[in-house]
C-alpha positions as CSV (number, residue, x, y, z in Angstrom):
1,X,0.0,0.0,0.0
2,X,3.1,2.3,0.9
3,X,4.1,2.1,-2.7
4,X,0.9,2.3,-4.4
5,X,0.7,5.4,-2.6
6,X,4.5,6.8,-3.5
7,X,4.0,5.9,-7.3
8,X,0.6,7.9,-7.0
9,X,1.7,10.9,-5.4
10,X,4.7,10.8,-8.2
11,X,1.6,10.4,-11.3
12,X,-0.3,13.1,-9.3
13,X,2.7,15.2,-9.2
14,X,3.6,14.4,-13.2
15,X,0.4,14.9,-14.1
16,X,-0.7,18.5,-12.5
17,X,3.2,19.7,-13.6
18,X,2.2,19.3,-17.4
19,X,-1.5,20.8,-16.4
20,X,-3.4,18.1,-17.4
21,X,-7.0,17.2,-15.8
22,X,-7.3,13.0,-14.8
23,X,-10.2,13.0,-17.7
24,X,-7.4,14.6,-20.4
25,X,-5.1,11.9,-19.1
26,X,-7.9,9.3,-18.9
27,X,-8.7,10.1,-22.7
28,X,-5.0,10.1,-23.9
29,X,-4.5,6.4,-22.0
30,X,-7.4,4.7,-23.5
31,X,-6.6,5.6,-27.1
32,X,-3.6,4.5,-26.8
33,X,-4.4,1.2,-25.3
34,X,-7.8,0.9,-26.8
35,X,-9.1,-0.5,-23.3
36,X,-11.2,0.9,-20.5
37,X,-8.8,3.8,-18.6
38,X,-11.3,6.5,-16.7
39,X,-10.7,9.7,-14.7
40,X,-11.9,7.2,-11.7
41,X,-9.4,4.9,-12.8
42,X,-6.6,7.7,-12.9
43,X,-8.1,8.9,-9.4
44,X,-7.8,5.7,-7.4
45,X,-4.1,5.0,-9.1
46,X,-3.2,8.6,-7.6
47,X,-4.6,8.1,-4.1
48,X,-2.9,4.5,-4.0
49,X,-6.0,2.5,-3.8
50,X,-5.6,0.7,-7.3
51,X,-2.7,-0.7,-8.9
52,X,-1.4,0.0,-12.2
53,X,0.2,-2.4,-14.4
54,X,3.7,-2.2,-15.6
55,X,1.9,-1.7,-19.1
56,X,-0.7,1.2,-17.9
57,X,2.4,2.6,-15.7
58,X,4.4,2.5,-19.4
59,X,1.3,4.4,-21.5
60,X,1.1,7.3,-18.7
61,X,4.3,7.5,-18.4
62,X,4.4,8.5,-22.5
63,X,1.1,10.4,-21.8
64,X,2.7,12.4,-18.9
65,X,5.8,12.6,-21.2
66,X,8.0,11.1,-18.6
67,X,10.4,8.5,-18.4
68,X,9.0,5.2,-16.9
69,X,12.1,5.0,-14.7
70,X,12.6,8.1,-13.8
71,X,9.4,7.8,-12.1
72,X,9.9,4.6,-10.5
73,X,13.4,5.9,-9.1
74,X,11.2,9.1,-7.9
75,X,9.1,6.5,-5.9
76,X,12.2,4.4,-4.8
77,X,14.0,7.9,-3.6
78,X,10.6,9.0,-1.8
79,X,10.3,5.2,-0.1
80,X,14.2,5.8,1.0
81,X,14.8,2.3,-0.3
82,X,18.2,1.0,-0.6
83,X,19.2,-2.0,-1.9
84,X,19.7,-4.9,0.1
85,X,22.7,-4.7,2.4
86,X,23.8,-1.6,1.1
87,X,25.3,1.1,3.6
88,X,24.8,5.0,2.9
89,X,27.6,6.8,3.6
90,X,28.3,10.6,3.5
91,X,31.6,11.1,1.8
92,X,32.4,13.9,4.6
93,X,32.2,11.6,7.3
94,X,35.1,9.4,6.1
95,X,37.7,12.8,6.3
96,X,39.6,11.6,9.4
97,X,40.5,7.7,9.2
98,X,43.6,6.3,8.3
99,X,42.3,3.1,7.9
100,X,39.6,3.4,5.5
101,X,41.8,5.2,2.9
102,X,40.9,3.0,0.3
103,X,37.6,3.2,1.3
104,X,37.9,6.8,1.2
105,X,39.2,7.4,-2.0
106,X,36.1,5.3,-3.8
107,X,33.5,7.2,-1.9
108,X,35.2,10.5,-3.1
109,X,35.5,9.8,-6.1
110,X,31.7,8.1,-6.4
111,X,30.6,11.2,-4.6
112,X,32.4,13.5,-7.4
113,X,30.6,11.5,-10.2
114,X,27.0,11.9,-8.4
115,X,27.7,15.6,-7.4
116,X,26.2,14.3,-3.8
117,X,28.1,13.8,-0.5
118,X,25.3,10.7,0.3
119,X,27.4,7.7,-1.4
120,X,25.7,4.2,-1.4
121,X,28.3,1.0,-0.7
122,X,26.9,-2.0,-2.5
123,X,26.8,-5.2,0.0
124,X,28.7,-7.2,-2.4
125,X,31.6,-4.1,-2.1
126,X,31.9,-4.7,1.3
127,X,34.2,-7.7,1.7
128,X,36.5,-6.7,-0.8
129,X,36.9,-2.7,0.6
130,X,37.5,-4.6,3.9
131,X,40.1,-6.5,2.6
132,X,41.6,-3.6,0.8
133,X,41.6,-1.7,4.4
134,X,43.5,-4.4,6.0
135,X,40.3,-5.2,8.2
136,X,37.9,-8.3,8.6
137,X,34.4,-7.4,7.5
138,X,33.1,-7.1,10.9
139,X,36.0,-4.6,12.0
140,X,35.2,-2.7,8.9
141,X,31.3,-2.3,9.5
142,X,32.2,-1.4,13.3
143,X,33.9,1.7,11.4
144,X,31.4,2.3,9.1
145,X,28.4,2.5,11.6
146,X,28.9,6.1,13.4
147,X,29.5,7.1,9.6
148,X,26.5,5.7,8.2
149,X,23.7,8.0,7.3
150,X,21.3,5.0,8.2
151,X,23.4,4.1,11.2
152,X,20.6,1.5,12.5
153,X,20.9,-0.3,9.4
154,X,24.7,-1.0,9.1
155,X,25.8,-4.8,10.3
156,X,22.2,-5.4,11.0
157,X,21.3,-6.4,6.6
158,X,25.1,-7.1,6.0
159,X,25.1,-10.2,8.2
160,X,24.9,-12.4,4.9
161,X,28.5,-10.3,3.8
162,X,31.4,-12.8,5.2
């Protein structure tokens, strides 16, 4: 329900952005599809009380003139999912250890790329940055968990990294 909710707030937001009305939208949908597609439909997809099939979701998305991903990474970013196991990290944070300098020097330059200080580590990253660092993967997420932005999360979904 959480994400029917997130993906309709997103449409909602699409939608009004472009100053279209659910019946304008409604209209476009169902000639492209040639199937049933109302303003109700439209309205109970927005409020999260519907679902929407990957096709339907792919038709707005060219109706709203949006890229299908971009809004389904609007909806992951507003759900604050991460990937499994994954650590956030601010690339500030890691400024005064000695012993993450390899660590360091990826989240720098991954935070350079992005243009954002908030660096994700992949799970499957972790062993081998460990092993760069000198450390076992248990000494290296004991590091990592005052630095994490999600401090809560960090050893707790990487218990499957060995």
């Amino acid at each position: 329900m959480r994400y029917r909710r997130a993906l309709g707030a997103v449409l909602q937001e699409c939608r009004t952005a472009r100053g279209l009305t659910r019946p304008d939208v409604a209209r476009a949908v169902k000639d492209l599809i040639e199937t049933p597609f109302t303003a109700r439909t439209l309205e109970a997809v927005e409020t999260g009380r519907r679902e929407i099939s990957s096709w339907r979701l792919t038709v707005l998305s060219w109706v709203l003139e949006v890229d299908h991903e971009d809004i389904i990474k609007r909806v992951i970013r507003d759900l604050d999912i991460r990937p499994y196991g994954s650590i956030s990290l601010d690339a500030r944070s890691l400024a005064g250890s000695d012993a993450l300098q390899p660590l360091r020097a990826w989240v720098s330059a991954t935070a350079a790329l992005r243009a954002s200080h908030e660096v994700v580590l992949p799970a499957a990253a972790i062993a081998p940055l460990a092993q760069l660092c000198g450390l076992s993967v248990r000494d290296l997420l004991a590091l990592l968990r005052p630095l994490s932005v999600h401090p809560r999360l960090v050893g707790q979904e990487n218990r499957h990294v060995v």
